[in-house]
N, C-alpha and C positions, 0 to 999 in steps of 0.2 A: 428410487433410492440411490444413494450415492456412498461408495465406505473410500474411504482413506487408510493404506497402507504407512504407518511408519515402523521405525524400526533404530536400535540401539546405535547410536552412531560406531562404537567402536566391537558392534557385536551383533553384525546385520541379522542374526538367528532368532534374535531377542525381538521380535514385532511385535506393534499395537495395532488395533484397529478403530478408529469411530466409522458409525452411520450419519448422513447428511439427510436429512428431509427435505425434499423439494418445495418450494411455496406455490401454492394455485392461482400464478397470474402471469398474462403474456412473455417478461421480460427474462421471468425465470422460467417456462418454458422453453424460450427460445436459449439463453445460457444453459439448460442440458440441454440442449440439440448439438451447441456448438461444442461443450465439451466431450461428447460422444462421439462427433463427426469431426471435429477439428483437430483435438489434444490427442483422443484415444486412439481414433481412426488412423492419425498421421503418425504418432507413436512419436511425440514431439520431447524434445531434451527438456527435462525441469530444469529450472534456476535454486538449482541446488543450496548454492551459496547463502540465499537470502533468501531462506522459508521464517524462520523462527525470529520475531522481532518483538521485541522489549522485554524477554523472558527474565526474570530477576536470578540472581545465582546463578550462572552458568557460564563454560568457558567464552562465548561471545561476551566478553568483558570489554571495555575502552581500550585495554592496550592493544588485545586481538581485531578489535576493529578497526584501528591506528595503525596496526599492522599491516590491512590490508589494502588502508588506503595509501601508504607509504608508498607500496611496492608501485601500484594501478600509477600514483602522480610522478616516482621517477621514472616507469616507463613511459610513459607519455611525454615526459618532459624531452626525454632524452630520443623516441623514435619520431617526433611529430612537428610540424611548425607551431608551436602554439606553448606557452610557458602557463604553469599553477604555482600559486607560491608554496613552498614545500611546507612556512610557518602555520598552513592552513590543518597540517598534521597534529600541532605541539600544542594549539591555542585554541584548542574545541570550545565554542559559544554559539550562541544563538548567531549572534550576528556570523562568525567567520563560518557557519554552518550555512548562513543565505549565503553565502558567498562563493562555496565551493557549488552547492546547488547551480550557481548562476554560471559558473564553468562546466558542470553538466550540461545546461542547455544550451551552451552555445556551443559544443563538440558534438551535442544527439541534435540539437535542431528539433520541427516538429514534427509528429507521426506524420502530417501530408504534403512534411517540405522540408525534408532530413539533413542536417547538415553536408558540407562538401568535407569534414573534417570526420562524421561517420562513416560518409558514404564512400571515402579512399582509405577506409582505415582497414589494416587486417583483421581475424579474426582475434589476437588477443590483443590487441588496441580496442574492438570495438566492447568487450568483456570489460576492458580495464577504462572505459567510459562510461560503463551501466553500473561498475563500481559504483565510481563517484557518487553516484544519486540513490543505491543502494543504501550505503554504509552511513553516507550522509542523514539518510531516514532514521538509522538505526542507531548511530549516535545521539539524534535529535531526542529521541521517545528515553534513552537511557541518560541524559543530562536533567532532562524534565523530571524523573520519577527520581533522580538524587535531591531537587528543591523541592517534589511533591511526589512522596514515600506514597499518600494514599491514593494516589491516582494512578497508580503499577495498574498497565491495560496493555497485556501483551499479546499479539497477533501470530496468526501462520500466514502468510502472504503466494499464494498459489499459483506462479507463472511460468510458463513454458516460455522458450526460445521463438523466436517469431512466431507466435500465434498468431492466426488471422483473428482480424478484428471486422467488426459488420456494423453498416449505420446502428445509430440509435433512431427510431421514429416515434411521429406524434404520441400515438399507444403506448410507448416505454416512458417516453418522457412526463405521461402524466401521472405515473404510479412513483414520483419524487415527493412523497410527502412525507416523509420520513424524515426530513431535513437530517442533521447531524447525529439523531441518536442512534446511540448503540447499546445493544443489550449482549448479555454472556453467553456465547455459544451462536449466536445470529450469526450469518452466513451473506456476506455482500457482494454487488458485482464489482469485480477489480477497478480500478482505475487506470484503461490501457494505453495512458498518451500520456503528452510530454506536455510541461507548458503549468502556470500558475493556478489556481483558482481563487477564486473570488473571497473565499474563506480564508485562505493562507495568505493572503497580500493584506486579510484585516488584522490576524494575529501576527505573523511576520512583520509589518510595516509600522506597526500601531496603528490601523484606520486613518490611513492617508488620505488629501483630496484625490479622487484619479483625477489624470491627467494621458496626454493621449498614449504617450511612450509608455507609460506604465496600463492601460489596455493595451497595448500589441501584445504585451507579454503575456495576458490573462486569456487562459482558453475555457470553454464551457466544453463539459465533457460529449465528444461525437458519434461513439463507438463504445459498443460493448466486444467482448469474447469469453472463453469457455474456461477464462481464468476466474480465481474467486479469492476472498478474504476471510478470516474466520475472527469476530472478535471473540477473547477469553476472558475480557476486563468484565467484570461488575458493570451491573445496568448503569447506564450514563446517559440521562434522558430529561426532558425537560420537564418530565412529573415528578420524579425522586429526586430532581438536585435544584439547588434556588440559583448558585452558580452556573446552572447551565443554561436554564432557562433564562435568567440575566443576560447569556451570552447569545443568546437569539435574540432575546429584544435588540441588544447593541448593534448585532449584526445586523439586523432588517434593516434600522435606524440608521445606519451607514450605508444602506445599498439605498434607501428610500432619497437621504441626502446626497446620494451623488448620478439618480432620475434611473435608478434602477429597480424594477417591479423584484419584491420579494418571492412573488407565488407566482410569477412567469416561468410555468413547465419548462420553457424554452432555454432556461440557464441552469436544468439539472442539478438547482442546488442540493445537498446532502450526498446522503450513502442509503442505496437500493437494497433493502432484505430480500434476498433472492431463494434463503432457506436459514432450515434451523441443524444445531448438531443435536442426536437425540443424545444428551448429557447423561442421565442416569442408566440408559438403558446399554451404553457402551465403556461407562467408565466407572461404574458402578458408585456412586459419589454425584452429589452438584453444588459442591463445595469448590469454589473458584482456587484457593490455594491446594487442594488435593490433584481437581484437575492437571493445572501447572506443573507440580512434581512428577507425574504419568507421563507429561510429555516431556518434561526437561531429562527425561531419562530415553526418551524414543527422537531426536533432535534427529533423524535422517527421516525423506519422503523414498518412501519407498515405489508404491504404484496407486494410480486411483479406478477404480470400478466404478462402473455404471450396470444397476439392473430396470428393466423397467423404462 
């Protein structure tokens, strides 16, 4: 078992707690291993900043988030060789959102070939570059639920400062059958690298031919760690939604047309349920809006336990 300390952003007194249930298979075994041994053991700094993502009503608002990528692109601009356009602040869209993204990845580079503009940076240069890819997320999910109100699916996002990360093997890779659904309260394995996937170049790009430059860019996921995700959205899965399931036909239909196997383990497609939140038995409710207001009032990580 696993609980999660939060607590009142402006009244650390005021704690909540949920419990995480573990799932019984390899991958989520070995992610409590790693966070036991890796996050707890090491006593590793959380990424404070960016736990609470696409929450509705709360002070991470646009302009709060505008703000903080304001500050991250003039220092950059102004300590570094390397220029962002500042317009990328004022003009939030899909598209100038791939675009600061694509300035994130060429200042972080990838997990196992980090840039030379991470890798000479200080330590608040290298903060005010994980910004960018941050904020960029978080703007993304709060643009989208202002043209689609019904799809509010807001995340806790669980990441420590350099956590180590460990291959992924054959065994892990083959419990991806999960493709992209998510249900409320499921529990996934983070995403601990850099780099595009296969999914996000079909909705980002509108289902382009690839081409070879546009595979350099796309990584398959290599590494797990002891980091994790928590959805809170309403089930979103290819049995309850016709929209979603639509969106897997298109997708396969596009990796099929450009000689790319849909159910090849070997490309990690989806998101790994690695556990569940026990929802009524910590929140007393499992009522997805009731949920949401418990934690929009508990928006600090406090500490995470492991028993067991």
């Amino acid at each position: 078992m696993i609980k999660v300390i939060l607590a009142d952003r402006d009244d650390q007194s005021r704690e909540f707690d949920f419990d995480i249930e573990v799932y019984d298979n390899k991958l989520a075994h070995d992610w409590h291993q790693a966070l036991k041994t890796d996050i707890i053991g090491n006593q590793l700094d959380f990424h404070h900043q960016f736990c609470f993502l696409g929450f509705p009503n709360t002070y991470r608002d646009r302009k709060y988030l505008c703000t903080l990528l304001g500050k991250a692109i003039n220092e950059l601009n102004r300590t570094i060789d390397y220029h962002i356009p500042y317009d990328l602040v004022n003009q939030i869209s899909r598209e100038k959102l791939n675009e600061l993204h694509n300035h994130f990845e060429i200042l972080k580079g990838k997990e196992w070939e980090p840039s030379e503009y991470f890798t000479n940076a200080n330590k608040k240069n290298k903060q005010n570059i994980e910004t960018l890819n941050w904020v960029c997320h978080e703007l993304e999910t709060l643009e989208f639920q202002k043209s689609n109100p019904n799809y509010t699916r807001p995340s806790t996002i669980m990441s420590w400062v350099n956590c180590p990360k460990h291959d992924l093997t054959d065994e892990h890779r083959n419990l991806f059958t999960n493709w992209y659904d998510s249900r409320f309260g499921e529990v996934y394995m983070h995403w601990c690298q850099i780099g595009k996937t296969l999914f996000e170049v079909f909705n980002d790009e509108g289902a382009p031919e690839l081409n070879d430059a546009m595979c350099e860019a796309i990584t398959e996921l290599r590494y797990y760690s002891g980091e994790f995700d928590i959805n809170w959205g309403r089930d979103m899965t290819r049995d309850n939604s016709y929209e979603w399931n639509k969106k897997y036909k298109d997708f396969s239909a596009w990796l099929i047309a450009n000689g790319i196997n849909p159910h090849d383990p070997k490309m990690s497609l989806g998101q790994m349920p690695i556990g569940r939140v026990k929802i009524e038995e910590s929140f007393g409710t499992t009522t997805p809006r009731n949920v949401w207001d418990i934690l929009k009032d508990h928006m600090s990580f406090k500490r995470v336990e492991c028993t067991g």
